[in-house]
Structure formats: structure tokens, C-alpha cells
N, C-alpha and C positions, 0 to 999 in steps of 0.2 A: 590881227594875227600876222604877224611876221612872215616875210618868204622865207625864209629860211628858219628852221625849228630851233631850238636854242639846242637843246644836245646836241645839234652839227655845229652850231658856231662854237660853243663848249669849246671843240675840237682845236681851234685856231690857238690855243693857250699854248705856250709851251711850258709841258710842267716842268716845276722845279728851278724857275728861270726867275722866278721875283728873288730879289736882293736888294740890300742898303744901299746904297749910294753919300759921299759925304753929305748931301744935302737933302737928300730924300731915299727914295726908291728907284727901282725900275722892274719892267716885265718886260717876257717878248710875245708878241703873236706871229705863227707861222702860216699861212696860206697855203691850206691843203684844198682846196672848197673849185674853186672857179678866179679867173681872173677876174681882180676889182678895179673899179676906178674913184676911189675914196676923195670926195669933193667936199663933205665937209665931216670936223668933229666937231659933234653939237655934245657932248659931257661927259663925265668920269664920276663913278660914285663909288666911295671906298667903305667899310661896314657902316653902307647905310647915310655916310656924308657928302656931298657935292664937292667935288676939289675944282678948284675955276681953270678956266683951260687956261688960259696965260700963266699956268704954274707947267704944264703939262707939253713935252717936248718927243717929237719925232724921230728917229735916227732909221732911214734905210739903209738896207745895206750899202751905200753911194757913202756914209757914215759924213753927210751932209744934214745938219739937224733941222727940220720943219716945228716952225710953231706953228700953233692949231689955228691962230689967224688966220697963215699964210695959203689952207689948203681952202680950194673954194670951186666953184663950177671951172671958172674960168683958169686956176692952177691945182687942178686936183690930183692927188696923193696915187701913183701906179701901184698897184700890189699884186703883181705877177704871183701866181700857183710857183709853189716852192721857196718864196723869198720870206725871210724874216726881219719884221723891224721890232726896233724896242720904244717903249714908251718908257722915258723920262719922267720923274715927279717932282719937280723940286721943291723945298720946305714943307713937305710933310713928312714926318718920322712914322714907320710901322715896329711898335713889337713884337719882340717872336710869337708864332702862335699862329693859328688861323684865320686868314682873312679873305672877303668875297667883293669881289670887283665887278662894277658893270660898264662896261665904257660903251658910248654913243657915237653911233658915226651913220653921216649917209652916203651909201654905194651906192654911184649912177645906175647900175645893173639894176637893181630891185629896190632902193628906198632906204629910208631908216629903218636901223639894226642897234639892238642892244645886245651885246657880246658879255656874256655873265663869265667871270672867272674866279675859282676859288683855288687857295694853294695856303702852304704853311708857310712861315716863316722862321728858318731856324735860325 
């Protein structure tokens, strides 16, 4: 069981924020929760597929972009309460319509978290 219930990380989504991108997509999550210290992303599943993290690109607000490599114990990712970053997707295309995202990360705080989000795509 997860420290934290999924309907609180729900929260972190910002709706209405998924859009195209020439190459793929992107989302943001905002941190309303507690201060994290995001040391790694271990995966991204899009309705139900695995997209490999070296597709999948970071952007804090610093709009300095983190690949999911680069985040680790020893360089791990600040996500200060109030800050919004975007996750990147590249070469994958979404059609309009609804779709449900789970992205994987572990926060030094409490452990591995799956972050479930869903949103339409218009």
C-alpha cells in the first residue's frame, strides 16, 4: 500500500494541461502534497503501454530539461510545494479522446509512487 492514497496524488495532475507537442505530448504536475525530493523515475504507462524513459523529458520551472537518467539519489529532482514541472514525451502521438497515465517515481520522502492520471484530449 502506497504512503500516499492515490486520490491525493490524483491531485498532483494538472487538469487540462495534456497537449500535442510536434513530436509527442506533454503534461504537468503541480505539487500541492508536501515537499519531494524525486531521486528516481522508474516508468510511464500510457492506456495501458510502457513508453521507455529515454523517450520522456523533465522541464522545471528553471525550463532546464532533466532526462529521467540524469535523476538519481545522488542528483535527485527538487519538487518544492507550489512548483509545476512538465513531463515531455517524445515520439509518441495521443488521439483526441480520453486517456489514463501512470507515471512511476521514487520520492526520498516515502518510496515508490504510482501517480495515476487521466484527462481528454481535445
Amino acid at each position: 500500500m502506497p504512503a500516499i492514497p492515490p486520490f491525493v496524488l490524483k491531485k498532483l495532475y494538472v487538469k487540462g494541461s495534456l497537449h500535442t507537442e510536434d513530436d509527442g505530448f506533454a503534461l504537468d504536475l503541480r505539487n500541492s502534497i508536501a515537499p519531494a525530493t524525486i531521486t528516481a523515475f522508474t516508468g510511464l504507462n500510457v492506456d495501458g503501454q510502457v513508453v521507455t524513459p529515454a523517450h520522456v523529458t523533465i522541464i522545471p520551472p528553471s525550463g532546464n530539461p532533466w532526462t529521467t537518467s540524469e535523476i538519481s539519489a545522488q542528483a535527485p529532482l527538487l519538487f518544492p510545494v507550489g512548483v509545476t514541472v512538465t513531463l515531455r514525451i517524445a515520439g509518441k502521438t495521443l488521439e483526441p479522446g480520453p486517456h489514463e497515465f501512470t507515471i512511476h517515481i521514487v520520492v526520498q520522502e516515502v518510496g515508490p509512487l504510482d501517480i495515476p492520471v487521466s484527462d481528454t484530449l481535445v
